[in-house]
C-alpha positions in Angstrom: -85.3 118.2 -9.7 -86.0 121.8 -10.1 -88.6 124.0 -11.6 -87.1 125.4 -15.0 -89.2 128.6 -14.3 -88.5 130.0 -11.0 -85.5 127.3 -9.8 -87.7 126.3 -6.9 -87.4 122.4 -5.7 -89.9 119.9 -6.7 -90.4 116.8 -5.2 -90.6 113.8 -7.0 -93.9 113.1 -7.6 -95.4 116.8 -7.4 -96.9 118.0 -11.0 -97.0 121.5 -10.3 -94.4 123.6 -8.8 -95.5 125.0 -5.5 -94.1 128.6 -6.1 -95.2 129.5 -9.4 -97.9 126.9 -10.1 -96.7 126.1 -13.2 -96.7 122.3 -14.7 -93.4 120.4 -14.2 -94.5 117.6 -17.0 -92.0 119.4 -19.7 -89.0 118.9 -17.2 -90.5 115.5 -16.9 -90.6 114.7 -20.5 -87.2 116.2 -21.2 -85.8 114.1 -18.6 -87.2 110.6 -20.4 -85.6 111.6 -23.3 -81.9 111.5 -22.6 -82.3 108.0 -22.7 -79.9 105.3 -24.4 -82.0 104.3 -26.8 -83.9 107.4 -27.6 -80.5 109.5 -27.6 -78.8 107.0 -30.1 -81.3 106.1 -32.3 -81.3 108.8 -35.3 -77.0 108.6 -35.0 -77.3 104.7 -35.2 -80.2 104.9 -38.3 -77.1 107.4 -39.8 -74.8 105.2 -39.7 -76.6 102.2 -40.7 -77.8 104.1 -43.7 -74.4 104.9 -44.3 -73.0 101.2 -44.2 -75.7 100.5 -46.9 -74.2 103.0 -49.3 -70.8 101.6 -49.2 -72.3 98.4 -50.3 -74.0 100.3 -53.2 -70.3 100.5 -54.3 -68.4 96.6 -54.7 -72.0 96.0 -56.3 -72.0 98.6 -59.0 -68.8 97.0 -59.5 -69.9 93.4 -59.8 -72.3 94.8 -62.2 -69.8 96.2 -64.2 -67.9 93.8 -64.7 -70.4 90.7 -65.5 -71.3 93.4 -68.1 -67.4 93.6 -69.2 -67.1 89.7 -69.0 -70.1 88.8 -71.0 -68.7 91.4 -74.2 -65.4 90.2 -73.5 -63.5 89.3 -76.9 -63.3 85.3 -77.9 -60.1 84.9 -77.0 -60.9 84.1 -73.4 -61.2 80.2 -72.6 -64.6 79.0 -72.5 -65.5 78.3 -68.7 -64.4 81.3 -68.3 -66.3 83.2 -70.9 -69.4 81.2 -69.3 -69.2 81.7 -65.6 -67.2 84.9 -65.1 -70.2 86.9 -66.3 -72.5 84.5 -64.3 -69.9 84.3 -61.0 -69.9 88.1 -61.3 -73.8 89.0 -61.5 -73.9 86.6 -58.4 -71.8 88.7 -56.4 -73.2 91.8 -57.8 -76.9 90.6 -56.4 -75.3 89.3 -53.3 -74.1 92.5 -52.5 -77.2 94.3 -53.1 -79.0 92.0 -51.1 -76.4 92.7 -48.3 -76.9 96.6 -49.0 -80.8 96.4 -49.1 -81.1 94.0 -45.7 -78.7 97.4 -44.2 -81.2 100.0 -45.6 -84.1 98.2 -44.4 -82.4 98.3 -41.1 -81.7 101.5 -41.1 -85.2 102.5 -42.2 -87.1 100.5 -39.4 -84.5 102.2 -36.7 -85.2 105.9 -38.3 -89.2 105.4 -38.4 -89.3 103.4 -34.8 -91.0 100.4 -36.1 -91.4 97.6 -34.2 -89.8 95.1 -35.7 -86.9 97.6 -36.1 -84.6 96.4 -32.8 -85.0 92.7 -33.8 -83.7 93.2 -37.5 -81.2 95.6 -36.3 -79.8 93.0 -33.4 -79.7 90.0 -35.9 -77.8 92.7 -38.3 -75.5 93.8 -35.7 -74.4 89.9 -34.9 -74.0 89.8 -38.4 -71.8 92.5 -39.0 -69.5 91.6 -36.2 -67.3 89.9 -38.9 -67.0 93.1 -41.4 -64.1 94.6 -40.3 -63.6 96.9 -39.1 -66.5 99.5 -39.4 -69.2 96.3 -39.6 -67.8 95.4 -36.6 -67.6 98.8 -34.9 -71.4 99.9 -36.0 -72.6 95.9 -34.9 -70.9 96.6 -31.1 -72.6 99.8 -30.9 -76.2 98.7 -32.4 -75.8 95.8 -29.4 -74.6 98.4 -26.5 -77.6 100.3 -27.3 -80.4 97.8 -28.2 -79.6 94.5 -26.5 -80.2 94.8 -22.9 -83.7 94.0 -21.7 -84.6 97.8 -20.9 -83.4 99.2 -24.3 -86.2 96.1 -25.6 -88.8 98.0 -23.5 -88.1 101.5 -24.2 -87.7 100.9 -27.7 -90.9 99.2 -27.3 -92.5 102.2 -26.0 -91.3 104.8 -28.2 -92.2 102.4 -31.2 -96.1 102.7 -29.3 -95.8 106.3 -28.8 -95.3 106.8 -32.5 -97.5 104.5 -33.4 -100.1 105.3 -31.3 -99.9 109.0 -31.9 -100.9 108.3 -36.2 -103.7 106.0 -35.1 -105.3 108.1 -32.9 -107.9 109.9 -35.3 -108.6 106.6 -36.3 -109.4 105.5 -32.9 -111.5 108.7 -32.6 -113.6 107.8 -35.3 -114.2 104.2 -33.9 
């Protein structure tokens, strides 16, 4: 590692550069963050975000037509004229439910929170069978958040955010 002010070599565990005297902990700190997690976080919250949306679109349809089923002329038969409408507003809540459970996913990856990883990693097995972008975003959510280190770095950035709006509070304790 080098100093990023005068290009002088630091050694590992030095916090100062011994040319210039100035404090190495930026080059430190920009080093932990070109980390796996912490470098595909936001772009995985995106896309997770974005999956949601597309689900916003088969339900809008459900919706429509349990709306077009149920004012539906007479001449349809009558199971149908019964449980199209209700069939249809099943899917059309199913879907939302599948587009919500994606938003909330993507909002706990985006803020960091804690429980964050573990609904994402249930998600991602889950969306291993919706092909073929389900199954894309689910490989990537598990390359970046399923071995044991991404668990404890995600861990510590979760703390680090957390810890850094409870502070005052702490202050005041």
């Amino acid at each position: 590692m080098y100093c990023n002010h005068c290009g002088a070599p630091l050694g590992q565990d030095q916090l100062a550069c011994p040319s210039c005297g100035r404090t190495v902990a930026d080059v430190r700190s920009s080093i932990a963050i070109r980390t796996r997690v912490a470098s595909n976080l936001h772009l995985m919250a995106i896309f997770w975000f974005v999956m949601a949306g597309f689900w916003m679109i088969p339900t809008a349809v459900m919706f429509a037509l349990a709306a077009a089923a149920s004012a539906a002329p007479g001449n349809m038969p009558p199971p149908a004229r019964v449980f199209a409408p209700i069939l249809f507003l099943f899917l059309g809540v199913l879907f939302l439910a599948i587009g919500g459970a994606r938003a909330i996913t993507a909002y706990g990856l985006l803020k960091v929170r804690p429980w964050g990883r573990v609904l994402a990693l249930i998600m991602a097995f889950l969306m291993l069978l919706d092909l073929p972008f389900g199954t894309a975003l689910g490989v990537y959510t598990l390359w970046v958040l399923l071995p044991a280190e991404a668990g404890e770095e995600y861990q510590r950035i979760a703390a680090s955010r957390e810890g850094g709006y409870q502070q005052p509070a702490q202050a005041h304790a």
